[in-house]
N, C-alpha and C positions, 0 to 999 in steps of 0.2 A: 364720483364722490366716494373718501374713502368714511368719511364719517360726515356728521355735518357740520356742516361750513369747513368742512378739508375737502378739497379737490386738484386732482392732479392732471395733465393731460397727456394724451397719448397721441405724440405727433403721427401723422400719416405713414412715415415712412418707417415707422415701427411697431406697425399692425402685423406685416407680410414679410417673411422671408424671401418668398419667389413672388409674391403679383406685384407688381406695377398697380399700387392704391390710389385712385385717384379723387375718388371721398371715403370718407368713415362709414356713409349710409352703405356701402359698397359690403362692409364688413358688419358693422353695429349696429342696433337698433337704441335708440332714447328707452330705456328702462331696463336694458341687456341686465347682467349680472356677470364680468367677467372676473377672470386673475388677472393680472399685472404683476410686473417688475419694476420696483424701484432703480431707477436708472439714476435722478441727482435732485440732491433736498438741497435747496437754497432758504435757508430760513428767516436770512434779511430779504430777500427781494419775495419770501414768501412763493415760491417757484419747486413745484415736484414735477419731476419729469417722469413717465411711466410708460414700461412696453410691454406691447401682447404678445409680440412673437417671438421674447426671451422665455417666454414661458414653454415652449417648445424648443426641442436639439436643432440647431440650424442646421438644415439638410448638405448645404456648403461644406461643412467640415465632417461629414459622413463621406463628401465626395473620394475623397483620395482613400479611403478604405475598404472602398465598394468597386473601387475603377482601377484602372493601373494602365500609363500610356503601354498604347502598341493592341491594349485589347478592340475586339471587334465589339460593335453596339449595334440596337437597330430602335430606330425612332422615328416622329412623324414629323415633316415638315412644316412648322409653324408659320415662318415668313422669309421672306425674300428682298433683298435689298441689291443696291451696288454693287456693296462687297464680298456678299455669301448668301449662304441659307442658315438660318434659324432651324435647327434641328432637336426637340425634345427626347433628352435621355429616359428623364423619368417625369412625372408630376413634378410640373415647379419650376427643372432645371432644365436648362436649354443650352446644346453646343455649335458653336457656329463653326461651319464648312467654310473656311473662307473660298472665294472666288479660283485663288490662284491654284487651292487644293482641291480641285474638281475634274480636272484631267492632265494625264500628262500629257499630252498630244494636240487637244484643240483649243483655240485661241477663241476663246471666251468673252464677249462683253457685258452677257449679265448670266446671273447664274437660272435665270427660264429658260435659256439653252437646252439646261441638263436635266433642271427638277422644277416640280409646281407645287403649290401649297397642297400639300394633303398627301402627298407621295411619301409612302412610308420605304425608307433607306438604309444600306449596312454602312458604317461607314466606321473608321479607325478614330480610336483615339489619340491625338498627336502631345497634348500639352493640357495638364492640370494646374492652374493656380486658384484653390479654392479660396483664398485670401482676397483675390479679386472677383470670385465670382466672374470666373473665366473658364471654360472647356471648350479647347481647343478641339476641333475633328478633322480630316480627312476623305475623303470619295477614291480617289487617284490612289490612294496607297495599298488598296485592296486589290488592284492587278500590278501588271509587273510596269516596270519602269523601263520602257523601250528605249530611252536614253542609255542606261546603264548597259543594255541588252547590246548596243550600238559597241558602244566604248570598246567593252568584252572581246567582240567578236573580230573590229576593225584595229587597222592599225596607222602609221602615216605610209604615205609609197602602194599603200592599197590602190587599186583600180576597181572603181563601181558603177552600176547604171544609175540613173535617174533619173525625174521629170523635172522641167523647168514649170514651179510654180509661182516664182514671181519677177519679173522686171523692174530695176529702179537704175537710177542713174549711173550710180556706183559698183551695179552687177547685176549678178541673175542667183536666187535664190534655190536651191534644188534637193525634192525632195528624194533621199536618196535609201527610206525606210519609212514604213508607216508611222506617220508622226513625228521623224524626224526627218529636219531640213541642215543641210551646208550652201554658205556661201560660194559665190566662185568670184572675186571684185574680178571688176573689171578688165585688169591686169592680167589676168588670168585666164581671160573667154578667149584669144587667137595670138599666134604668133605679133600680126599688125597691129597696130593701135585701133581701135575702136569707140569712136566719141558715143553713140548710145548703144549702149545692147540691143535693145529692141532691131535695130537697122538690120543684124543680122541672126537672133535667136527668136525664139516664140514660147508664148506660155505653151504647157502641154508637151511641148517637145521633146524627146527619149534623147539622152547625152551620156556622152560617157567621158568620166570625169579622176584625175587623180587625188588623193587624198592627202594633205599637204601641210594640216595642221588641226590639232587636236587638242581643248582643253574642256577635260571633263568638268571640273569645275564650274564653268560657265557655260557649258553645255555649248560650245561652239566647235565649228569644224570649216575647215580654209580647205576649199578644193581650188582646182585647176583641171579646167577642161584643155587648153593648149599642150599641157604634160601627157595630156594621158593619151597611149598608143591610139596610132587611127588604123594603122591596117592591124590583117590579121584575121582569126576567128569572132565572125557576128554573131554567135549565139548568145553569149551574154545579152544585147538587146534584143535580139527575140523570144528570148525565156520571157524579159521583163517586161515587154507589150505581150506578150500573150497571157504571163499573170494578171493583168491587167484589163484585157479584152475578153477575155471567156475561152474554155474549149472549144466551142464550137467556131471562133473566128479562123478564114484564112488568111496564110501567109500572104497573100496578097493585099489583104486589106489592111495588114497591122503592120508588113514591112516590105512595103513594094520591092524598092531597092534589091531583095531577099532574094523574091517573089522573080525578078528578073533572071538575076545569076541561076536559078534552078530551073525557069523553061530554056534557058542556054544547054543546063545540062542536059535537060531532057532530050534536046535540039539533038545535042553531037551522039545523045547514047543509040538514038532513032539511026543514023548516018552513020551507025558501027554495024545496025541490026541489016 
C-alpha cells in the first residue's frame, strides 16, 4: 500500500537478486514497511508493478568488475547435478564447474567422482556473462593439460610404449601417457588380418606402438603397433613396467621374456669364469 486504496505489487521474482523466492513470507512480513521501485503504472487497467531488489546495485553487473576470466577463486560447493557443480563465488552468486571442466584426463560420469556438497575448491574462471547471470568456472585448468604436454613433446614416426586399456571391435585403445590414450584400428594391430583384437591382445598388456597420426584439435592420435620396430633394444618396455610396478619389483615378474635373456647371460658369463 502506497497510500490508501493505492496499491501496488511486488512479484516474487523481483524481491531477490540472487535467491530463488519462492513465497514473499520467505522475505516479507504483513505490516513490513519497505522501499520499492516503480517498475510500470498502468493507469487504465489501474496495474503498478513494484520492486525490492531495484532498490539495491544488482550484484550481476558488479560481476565483471570484481572478476576478470583466467582469475583463480575459491568457493563452497552448493550443489551437484548431471552436468557440474554449483560452486559459490560470493553471497548470492554461484559458478558452475561444468562436468566436462573437471579433469583433463578422467572420464567422468557425474561430477561426485571429484567434489561433494560442502567441499570448499580453487577453481578458474572461464567465462563471464553477467547479462545472463552466468559464471562460467573451471577445476582442470589449474593443473597442466597433459594433452598439450603430449602434442609438445611427440611427433608422427615417434615410437612409444604403452598399455592396452581398452578392446572394441574396431581396435585396441592405448594408453600411451597418463591420461592420455591413442587408437591403434584395427588395421593397424598385425601385419595379418585380424577379425577381433581381443583373439590376439589383452587389456593391460605393454605394446609398443608407432605414432602415425596426430590431431591436436581433437585431441586424437592414430598409432600402429604392426609399424613399430619389434626387434632390437627392450628397455623402452622395461623402464615402462617398472614405472609402473614399483622399485622394488623383479625383472622377472614385470618382464619375463627379459628375465630369460639375462640368466642366458648369466649362464655363458659362469662358463667363461
Amino acid at each position: 500500500e502506497l497510500e490508501e486504496g493505492v496499491e501496488g505489487l511486488i512479484h516474487v521474482s523481483e524481491m531477490s537478486w540472487t535467491k530463488k523466492v519462492k513465497h514473499p513470507s520467505k522475505i516479507l512480513n504483513i505490516g513490513d514497511t519497505v522501499d520499492a521501485v516503480i517498475l510500470d503504472l498502468d493507469l487504465k487497467q489501474r496495474r503498478l508493478s513494484l520492486g525490492l531488489k531495484q532498490t539495491e546495485p544488482n550484484p550481476w553487473t558488479m560481476i565483471a568488475t570484481r572478476y576478470i576470466v583466467g582469475a583463480k577463486i575459491t568457493g563452497k560447493v552448493r550443489n551437484l547435478t548431471d552436468f557440474g557443480a554449483f560452486v559459490e563465488v560470493e553471497e548470492g552468486i554461484d559458478g558452475l564447474i561444468h562436468i566436462s571442466d573437471l579433469s583433463w584426463t578422467r572420464r567422468i560420469k557425474h561430477p561426485s567422482e571429484i567434489l561433494k556438497k560442502g567441499d570448499t575448491v580453487e577453481a578458474m574462471i572461464l567465462k563471464i556473462a553477467a547479462e545472463n547471470q552466468r559464471l562460467s568456472l573451471g577445476l582442470k585448468q589449474l593443473g597442466p593439460n597433459v594433452w598439450d604436454d603430449f602434442f609438445a613433446n611427440h611427433k608422427v614416426g615417434d615410437t612409444i610404449v604403452g598399455r592396452i586399456v581398452r578392446l572394441t571391435d574396431f581396435g585396441a585403445f592405448v594408453e600411451i601417457a597418463e591420461g592420455v590414450e591413442g587408437l591403434v584400428h584395427v588395421s593397424e594391430l598385425a601385419d595379418e588380418r585380424i577379425e577381433h583384437p581381443k583373439d590376439k591382445f589383452a587389456v593391460e598388456q605393454i605394446v609398443r606402438a608407432k605414432v602415425i597420426k596426430m590431431d591436436q584439435s581433437e585431441r586424437k592420435i592414430g598409432l600402429s603397433i604392426k609399424s613399430a620396430p619389434v626387434d632390437g633394444d627392450q628397455s623402452d618396455l622395461l623402464s615402462y613396467r617398472l614405472s609402473r610396478s614399483g622399485e622394488g619389483a623383479m625383472i622377472g615378474d614385470i618382464a619375463p621374456e627379459l628375465a630369460g635373456s639375462e640368466e642366458e647371460s648369466d649362464s655363458d658369463a659362469d662358463k667363461e669364469n
